[in-house]
C-alpha positions as CSV (number, residue, x, y, z in Angstrom):
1,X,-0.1,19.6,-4.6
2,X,2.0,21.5,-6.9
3,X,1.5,22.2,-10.6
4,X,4.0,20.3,-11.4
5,X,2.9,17.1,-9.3
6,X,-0.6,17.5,-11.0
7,X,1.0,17.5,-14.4
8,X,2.9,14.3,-13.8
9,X,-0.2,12.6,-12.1
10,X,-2.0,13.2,-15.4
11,X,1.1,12.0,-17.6
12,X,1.5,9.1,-15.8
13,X,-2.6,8.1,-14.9
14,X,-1.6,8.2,-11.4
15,X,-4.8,8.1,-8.8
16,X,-5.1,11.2,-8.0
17,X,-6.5,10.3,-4.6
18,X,-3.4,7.9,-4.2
19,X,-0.8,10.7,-4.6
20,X,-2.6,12.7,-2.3
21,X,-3.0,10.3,0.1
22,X,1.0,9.9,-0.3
23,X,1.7,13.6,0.1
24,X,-0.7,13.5,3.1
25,X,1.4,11.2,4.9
26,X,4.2,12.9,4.0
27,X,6.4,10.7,2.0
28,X,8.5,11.0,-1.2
29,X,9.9,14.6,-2.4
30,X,8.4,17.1,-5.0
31,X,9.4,14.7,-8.2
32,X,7.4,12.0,-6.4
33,X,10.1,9.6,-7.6
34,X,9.4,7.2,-5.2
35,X,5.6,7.1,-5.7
36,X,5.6,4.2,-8.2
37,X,7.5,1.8,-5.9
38,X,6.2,2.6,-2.5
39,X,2.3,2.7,-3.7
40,X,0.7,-0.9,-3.3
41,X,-3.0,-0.2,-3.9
42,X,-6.4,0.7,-2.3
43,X,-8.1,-2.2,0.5
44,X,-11.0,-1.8,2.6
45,X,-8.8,-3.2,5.8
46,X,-5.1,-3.7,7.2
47,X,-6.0,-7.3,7.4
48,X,-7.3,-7.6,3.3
49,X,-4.0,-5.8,2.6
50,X,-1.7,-8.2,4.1
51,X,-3.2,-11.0,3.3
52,X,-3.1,-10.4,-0.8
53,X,0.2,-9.2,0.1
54,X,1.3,-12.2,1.8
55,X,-0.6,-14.5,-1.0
56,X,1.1,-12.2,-4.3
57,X,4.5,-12.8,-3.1
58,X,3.9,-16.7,-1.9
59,X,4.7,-16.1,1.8
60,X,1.4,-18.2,2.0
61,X,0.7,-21.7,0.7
62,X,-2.2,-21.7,-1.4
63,X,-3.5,-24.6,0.3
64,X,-3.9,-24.5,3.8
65,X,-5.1,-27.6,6.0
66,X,-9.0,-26.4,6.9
67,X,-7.8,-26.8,10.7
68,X,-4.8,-24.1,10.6
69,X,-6.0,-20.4,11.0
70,X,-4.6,-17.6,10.8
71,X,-5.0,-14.6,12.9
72,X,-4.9,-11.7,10.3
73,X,-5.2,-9.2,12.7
74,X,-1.9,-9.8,14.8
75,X,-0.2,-10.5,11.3
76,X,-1.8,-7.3,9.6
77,X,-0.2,-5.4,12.8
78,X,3.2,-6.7,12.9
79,X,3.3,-6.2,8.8
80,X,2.3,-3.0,8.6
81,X,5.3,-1.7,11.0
82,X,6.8,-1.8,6.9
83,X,3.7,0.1,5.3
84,X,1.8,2.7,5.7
85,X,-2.0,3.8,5.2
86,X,-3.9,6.9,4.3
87,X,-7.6,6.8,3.1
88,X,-6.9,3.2,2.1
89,X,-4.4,3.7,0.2
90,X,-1.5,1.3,1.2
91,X,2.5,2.4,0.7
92,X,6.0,0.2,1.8
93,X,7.8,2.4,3.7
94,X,11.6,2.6,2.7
């Protein structure tokens, strides 16, 4: 990470481990314009990260008949072919 990066991590209270995970996987440019908008959080799993995805943006009812399940692991796979992951940290791909 440059000096500049770091500077604008700290002016802006960026996660440092979130920008670094960004850089890892090598996305976004020095500015790290795009950082803001791609970065979606931290989650322990691919399946806990697409399913508060799919419940903030109410592509899932909020009550579900007990009988219908879902199977968050084929969804958390075919959802994250639009994200990326590094260290946990969770980004949208553009």
């Amino acid at each position: 990470m440059t000096k500049e990066q770091e500077e604008m991590v700290q002016e802006k209270g960026w996660d440092l481990d979130a920008v670094e995970a960004y850089l890892e996987l090598g996305k976004g440019d020095d500015d790290l314009s795009d950082f803001e908008e791609s970065y979606q959080g931290k989650w322990q799993s691919d399946e806990d990260f697409v399913q508060n995805l799919l419940e903030e943006t109410d592509l899932l009812p909020n009550n579900l008949p007990a009988y219908i399940y879902i199977d968050w692991g084929r969804t958390a796979h075919d959802v994250m072919m639009d994200y990326s992951e590094e260290g946990g940290h969770y980004f949208r791909d553009f």
